[in-house]
C-alpha positions in Angstrom: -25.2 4.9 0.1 -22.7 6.8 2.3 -23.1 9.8 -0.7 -21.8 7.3 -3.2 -23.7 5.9 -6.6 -24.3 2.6 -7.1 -20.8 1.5 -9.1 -18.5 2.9 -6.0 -20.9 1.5 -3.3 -20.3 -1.3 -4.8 -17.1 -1.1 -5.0 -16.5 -0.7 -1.5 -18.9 -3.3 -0.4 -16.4 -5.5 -2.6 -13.3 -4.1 -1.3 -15.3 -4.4 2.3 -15.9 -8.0 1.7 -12.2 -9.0 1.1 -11.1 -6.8 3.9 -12.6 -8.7 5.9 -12.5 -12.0 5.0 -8.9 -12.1 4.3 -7.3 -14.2 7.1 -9.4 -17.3 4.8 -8.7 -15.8 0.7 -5.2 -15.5 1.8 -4.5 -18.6 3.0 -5.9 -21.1 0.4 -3.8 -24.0 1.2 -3.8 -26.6 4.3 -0.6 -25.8 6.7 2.2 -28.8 6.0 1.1 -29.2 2.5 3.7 -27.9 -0.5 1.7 -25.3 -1.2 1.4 -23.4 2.1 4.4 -21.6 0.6 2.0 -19.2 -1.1 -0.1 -18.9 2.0 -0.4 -14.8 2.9 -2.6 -14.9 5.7 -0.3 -14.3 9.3 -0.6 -11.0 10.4 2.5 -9.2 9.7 2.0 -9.1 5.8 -1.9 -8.7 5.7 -0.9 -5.6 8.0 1.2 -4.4 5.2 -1.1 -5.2 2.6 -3.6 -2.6 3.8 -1.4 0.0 5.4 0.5 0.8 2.3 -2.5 0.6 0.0 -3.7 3.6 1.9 0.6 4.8 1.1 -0.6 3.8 -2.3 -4.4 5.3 -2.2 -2.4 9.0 -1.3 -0.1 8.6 -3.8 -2.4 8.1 -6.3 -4.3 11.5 -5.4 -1.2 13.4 -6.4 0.1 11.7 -9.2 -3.0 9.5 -10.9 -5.4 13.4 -10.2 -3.1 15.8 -11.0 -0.3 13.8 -12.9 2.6 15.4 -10.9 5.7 12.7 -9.9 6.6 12.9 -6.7 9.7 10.3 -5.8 10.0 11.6 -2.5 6.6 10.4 -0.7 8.8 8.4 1.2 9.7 11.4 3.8 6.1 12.1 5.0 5.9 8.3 5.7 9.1 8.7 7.5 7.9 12.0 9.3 4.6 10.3 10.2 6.6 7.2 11.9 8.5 9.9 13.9 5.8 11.8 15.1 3.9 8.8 16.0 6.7 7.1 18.1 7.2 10.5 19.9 3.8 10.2 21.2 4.1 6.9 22.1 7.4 7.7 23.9 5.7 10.9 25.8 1.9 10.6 25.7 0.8 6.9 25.9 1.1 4.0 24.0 -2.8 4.4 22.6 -2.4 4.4 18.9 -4.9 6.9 18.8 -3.1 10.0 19.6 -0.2 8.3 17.8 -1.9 8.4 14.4 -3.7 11.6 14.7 -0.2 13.5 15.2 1.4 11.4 12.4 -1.5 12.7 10.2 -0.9 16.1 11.2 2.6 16.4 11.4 3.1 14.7 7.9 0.0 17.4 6.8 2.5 20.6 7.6 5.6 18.9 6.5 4.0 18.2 2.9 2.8 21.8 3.3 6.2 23.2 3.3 7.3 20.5 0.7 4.4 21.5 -1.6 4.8 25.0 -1.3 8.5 24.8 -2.6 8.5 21.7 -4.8 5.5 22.9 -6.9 6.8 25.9 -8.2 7.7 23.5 -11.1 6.3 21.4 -12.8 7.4 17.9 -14.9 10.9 16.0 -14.0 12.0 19.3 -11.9 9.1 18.8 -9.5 10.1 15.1 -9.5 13.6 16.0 -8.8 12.8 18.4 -6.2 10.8 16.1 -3.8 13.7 13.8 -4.0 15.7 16.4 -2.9 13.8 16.8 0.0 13.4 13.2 0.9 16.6 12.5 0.9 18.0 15.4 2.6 15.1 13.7 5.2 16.4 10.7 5.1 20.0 12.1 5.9 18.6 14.5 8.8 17.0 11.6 10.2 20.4 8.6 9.8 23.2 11.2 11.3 21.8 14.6 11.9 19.1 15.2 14.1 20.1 12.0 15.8 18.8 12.7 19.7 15.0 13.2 18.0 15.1 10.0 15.2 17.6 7.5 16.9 19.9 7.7 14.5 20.8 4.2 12.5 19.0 2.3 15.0 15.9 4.2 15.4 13.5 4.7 18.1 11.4 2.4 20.1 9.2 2.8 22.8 11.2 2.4 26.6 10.2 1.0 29.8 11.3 4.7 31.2 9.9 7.2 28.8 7.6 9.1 30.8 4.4 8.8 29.0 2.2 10.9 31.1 -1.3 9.5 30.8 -0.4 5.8 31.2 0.6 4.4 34.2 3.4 2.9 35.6 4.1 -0.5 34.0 4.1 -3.6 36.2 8.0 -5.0 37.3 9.3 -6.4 33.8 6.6 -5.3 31.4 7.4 -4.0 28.2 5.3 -1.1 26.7 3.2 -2.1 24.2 1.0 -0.5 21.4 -2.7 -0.7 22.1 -6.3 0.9 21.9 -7.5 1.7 24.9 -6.5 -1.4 26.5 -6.6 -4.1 23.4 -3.4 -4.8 21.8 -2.2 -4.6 18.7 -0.4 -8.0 18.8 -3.3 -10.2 20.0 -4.6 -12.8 17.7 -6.6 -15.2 17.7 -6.4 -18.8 16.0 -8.9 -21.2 14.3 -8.6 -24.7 12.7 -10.5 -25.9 10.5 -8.8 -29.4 9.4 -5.3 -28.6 8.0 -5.9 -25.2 7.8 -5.0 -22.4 10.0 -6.7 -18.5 10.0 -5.3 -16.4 12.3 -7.3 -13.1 13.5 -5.5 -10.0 14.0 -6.5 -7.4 16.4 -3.7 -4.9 14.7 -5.1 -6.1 11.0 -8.8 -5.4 11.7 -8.0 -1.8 13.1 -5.8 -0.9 10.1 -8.0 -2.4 8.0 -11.0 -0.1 9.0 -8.4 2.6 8.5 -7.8 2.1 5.0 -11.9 1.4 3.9 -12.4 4.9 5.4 -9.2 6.0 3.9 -10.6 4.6 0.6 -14.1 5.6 1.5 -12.7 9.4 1.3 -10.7 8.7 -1.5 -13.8 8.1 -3.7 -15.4 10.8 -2.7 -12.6 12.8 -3.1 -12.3 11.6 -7.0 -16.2 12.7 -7.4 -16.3 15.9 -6.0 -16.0 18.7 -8.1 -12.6 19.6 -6.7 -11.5 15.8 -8.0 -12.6 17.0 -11.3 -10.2 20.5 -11.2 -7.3 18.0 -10.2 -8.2 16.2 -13.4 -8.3 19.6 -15.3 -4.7 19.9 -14.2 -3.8 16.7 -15.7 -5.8 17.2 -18.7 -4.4 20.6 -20.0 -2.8 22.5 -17.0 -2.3 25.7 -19.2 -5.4 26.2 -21.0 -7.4 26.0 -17.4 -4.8 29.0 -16.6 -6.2 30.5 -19.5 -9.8 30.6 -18.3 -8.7 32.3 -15.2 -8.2 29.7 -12.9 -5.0 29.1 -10.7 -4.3 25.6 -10.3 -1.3 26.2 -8.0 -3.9 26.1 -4.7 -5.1 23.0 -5.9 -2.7 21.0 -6.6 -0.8 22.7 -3.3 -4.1 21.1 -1.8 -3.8 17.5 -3.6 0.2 17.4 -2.4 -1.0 18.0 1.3 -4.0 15.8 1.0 -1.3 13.0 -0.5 1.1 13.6 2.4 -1.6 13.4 4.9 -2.0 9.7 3.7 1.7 9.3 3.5 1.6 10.3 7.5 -1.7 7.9 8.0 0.2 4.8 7.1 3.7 5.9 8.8 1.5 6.2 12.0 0.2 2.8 11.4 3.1 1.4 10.9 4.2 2.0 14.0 0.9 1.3 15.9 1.5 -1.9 14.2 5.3 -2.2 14.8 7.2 0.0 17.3 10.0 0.7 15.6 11.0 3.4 13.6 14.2 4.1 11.6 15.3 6.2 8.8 15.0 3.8 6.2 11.6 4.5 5.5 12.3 8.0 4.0 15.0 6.5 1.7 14.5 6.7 -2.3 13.6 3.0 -2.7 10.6 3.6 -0.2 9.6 6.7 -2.7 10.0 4.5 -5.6 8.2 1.3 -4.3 5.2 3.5 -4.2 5.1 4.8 -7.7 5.9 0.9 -8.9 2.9 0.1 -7.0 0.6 2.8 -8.3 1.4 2.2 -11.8 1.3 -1.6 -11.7 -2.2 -1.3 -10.3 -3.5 1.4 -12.2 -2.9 4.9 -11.8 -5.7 7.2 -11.7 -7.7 4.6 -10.9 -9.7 3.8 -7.2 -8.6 0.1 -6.3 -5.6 -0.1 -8.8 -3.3 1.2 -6.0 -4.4 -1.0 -3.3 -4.0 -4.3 -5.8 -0.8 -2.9 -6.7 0.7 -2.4 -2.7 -0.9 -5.8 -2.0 1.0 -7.6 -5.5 4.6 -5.9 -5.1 4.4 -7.0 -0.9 3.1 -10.5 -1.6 6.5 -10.9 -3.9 8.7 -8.9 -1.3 6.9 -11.8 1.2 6.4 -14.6 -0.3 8.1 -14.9 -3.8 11.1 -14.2 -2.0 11.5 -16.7 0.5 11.2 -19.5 -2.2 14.6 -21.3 -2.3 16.3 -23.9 -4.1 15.5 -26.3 -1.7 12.1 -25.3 -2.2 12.0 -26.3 -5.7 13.6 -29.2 -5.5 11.0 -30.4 -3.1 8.3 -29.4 -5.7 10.2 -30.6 -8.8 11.1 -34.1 -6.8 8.9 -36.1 -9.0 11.0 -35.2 -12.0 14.4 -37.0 -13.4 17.5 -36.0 -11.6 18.8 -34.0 -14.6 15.6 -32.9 -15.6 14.8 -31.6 -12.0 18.2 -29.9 -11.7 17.5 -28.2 -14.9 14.4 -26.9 -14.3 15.6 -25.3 -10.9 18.4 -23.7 -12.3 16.2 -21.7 -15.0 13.4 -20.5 -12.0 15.7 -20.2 -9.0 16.8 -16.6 -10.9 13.8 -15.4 -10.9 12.6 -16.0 -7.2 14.5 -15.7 -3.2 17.0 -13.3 -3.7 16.0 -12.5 -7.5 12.4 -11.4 -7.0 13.5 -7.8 -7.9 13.5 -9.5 -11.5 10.3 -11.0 -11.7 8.9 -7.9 -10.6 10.8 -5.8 -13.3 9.9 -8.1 -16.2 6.4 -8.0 -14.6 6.0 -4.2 -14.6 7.3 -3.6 -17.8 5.2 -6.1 -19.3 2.4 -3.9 -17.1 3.5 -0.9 -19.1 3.6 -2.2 -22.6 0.5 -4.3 -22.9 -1.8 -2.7 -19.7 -0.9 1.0 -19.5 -3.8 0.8 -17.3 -2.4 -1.3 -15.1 -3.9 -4.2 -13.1 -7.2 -2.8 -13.2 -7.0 -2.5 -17.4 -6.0 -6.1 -17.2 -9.1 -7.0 -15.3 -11.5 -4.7 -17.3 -10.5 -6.4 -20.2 -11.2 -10.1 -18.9 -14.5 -8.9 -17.9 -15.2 -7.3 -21.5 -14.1 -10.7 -23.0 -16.2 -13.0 -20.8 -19.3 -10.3 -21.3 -18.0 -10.6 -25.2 -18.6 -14.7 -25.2 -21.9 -14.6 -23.5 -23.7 -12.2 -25.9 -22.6 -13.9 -28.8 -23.3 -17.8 -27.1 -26.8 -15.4 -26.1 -27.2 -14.4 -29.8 -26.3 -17.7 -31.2 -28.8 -19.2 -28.9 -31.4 -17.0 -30.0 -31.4 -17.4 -33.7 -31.4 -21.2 -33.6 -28.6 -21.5 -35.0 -26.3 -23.2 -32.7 -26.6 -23.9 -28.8 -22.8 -24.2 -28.4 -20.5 -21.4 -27.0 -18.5 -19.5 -29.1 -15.0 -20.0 -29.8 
């Protein structure tokens, strides 16, 4: 199907499948009840999950392929957002054109990036794209402050002169859309205490990323996926046979930035606004964090991992004392008090620590990440039922086994 064999079709019919029917997995409790604190499902964050998986997805072509570090992705996100908000200022507010030239723009900034930056290899190539994203980063907050807004960024004005929309009625405000439908539009259904909003913005990103992921696969098939992974594998002894890897991993960097660009552009079809903190360090480093966590090299360890470290950003953050004394209520007054003081570090403002403990625990016991962890709950379940099948068949015993 769609070029693929029959593990990555199904794979993305999986990854369709909760695409799609998020607005109901991410919102498992009723609204009102204690639990709705855990609830995922408005648009905002399920537009996040899926627009920096495909952040994540590119990332994971350069560094899980290849095994090159970059901790500057950040900037072709950033240059992305810029491009895109540029042609919503001057062209239209269409996300169409919007994402293309975020795409494209991002493509020939990673070029020049690439070109530089890979002239070394190991903790100097790592160090050089840093160097470039922050030097980004500074262009964009003080420099170059008529074309990126400066501190406060850029945002779309009534009086830009966007020359194939028209003029906007008396005391509109310009909004993203696609051809017509916009981005913010929703649309709500109860179903007793619960609540599923429908995204117009969510479903269009959301397409964006199964084809982004779509081409990743394909991508980690072909034959060119497999000279990335000679690159990884033993960089220097594929020199020796004669082969230059320089043009491909030049190709990967691109290929990774053009992602980068893809979700900046989204971003701002989703949101317009744009400011320079997107190119900062952090930005570079939250998408390593979630490439490893999930699984690097791997297809859908990325996409768990953007959609685990934004669900703490979300929602583990926004728990407060308050909170917890609500839940913890039912307990003795000392008892309650002491239980909330020994979880209230590691939530609201303390999340950062939770996800620390959680990725080095990641790193010591599931190198593989997420995806590892998964693997290996699957081998043990499969484990159990051949030996509860085997026990069965030799008469021994009809009970599972321990």
């Amino acid at each position: 199907m769609f070029g693929l064999n029959a593990k990555d079709t199904r794979l993305l019919i999986i990854v369709a499948i909760l695409t799609m029917l998020a607005p109901f997995i991410l919102n498992p409790f009723p609204e009102g009840s204690a639990m709705a604190q855990f609830n995922a499902g408005y648009p905002d964050l399920m537009q996040r999950f899926v627009i920096f998986g495909i952040f994540a997805i590119g990332f994971n072509i350069l560094f899980g392929l290849t095994g090159y570090l970059s901790f500057g992705h950040a900037a072709f996100l950033g240059v992305g957002s810029y491009a895109a908000i540029w042609m919503m200022k001057l062209l239209t507010m269409n996300v169409i054109p919007a994402i293309v030239m975020g795409v494209i723009v991002a493509g020939l900034f990673a070029l020049v990036v690439g070109y530089i930056s890979l002239r070394r290899s190991g903790i100097y190539f790592s160090i050089l794209t840093l160097a470039f994203a922050q030097m980004s980063f500074a262009l964009a907050y003080s420099v170059l402050t008529p074309i990126t807004g400066g501190e406060t960024g850029l945002q779309p004005k009534v009086l830009d002169p966007r020359i194939l929309d028209g003029p906007l009625a008396e005391g509109a405000t310009p909004k993203a859309n696609l051809f017509g439908l916009t981005m913010s539009s929703s649309y709500e259904m109860q179903v007793g205490g619960w609540l599923f909003t429908f995204n117009v913005g969510y479903y269009i990103a959301a397409i964006v990323m199964l084809v982004a992921f779509y081409l990743a696969i394909r991508l980690f098939r072909s034959p060119f996926g497999m000279m990335l992974r000679a690159v990884k594998s033993n960089q220097q002894r594929m020199n020796y046979t004669g082969l230059n890897a320089k043009p491909y991993t030049l190709a990967a960097f691109v290929i990774s930035g053009m992602y980068a660009g893809l979700a900046g552009g989204l971003l701002v079809a989703m949101d317009t606004q744009v400011g320079p903190e997107r190119m900062f360090w952090t930005a570079s480093g939250e998408v390593v964090l979630m490439t490893i966590l999930g699984g690097a090299g791997t297809l859908i360890g990325p996409v768990l991992g953007a959609g685990a470290i934004k669900y703490m950003e979300n929602i583990l953050s926004k728990i407060n004392s308050d909170i917890l004394h609500t839940w913890f209520a039912f307990l003795p007054d000392g008892l309650e008090d002491l239980v909330v003081t020994l979880i209230y570090p590691f939530i609201g403002k303390g999340w950062h620590l939770t996800l620390g403990i959680i990725f080095m625990l990641v790193v010591i016991f599931l190198p593989g990440g997420l995806v590892e962890g998964g693997q290996r709950i699957a081998a043990w379940f499969r484990g159990r039922k051949a030996k509860g099948s085997d026990k069965d068949a030799s008469g021994t015993t009809t009970e599972p086994a321990e």
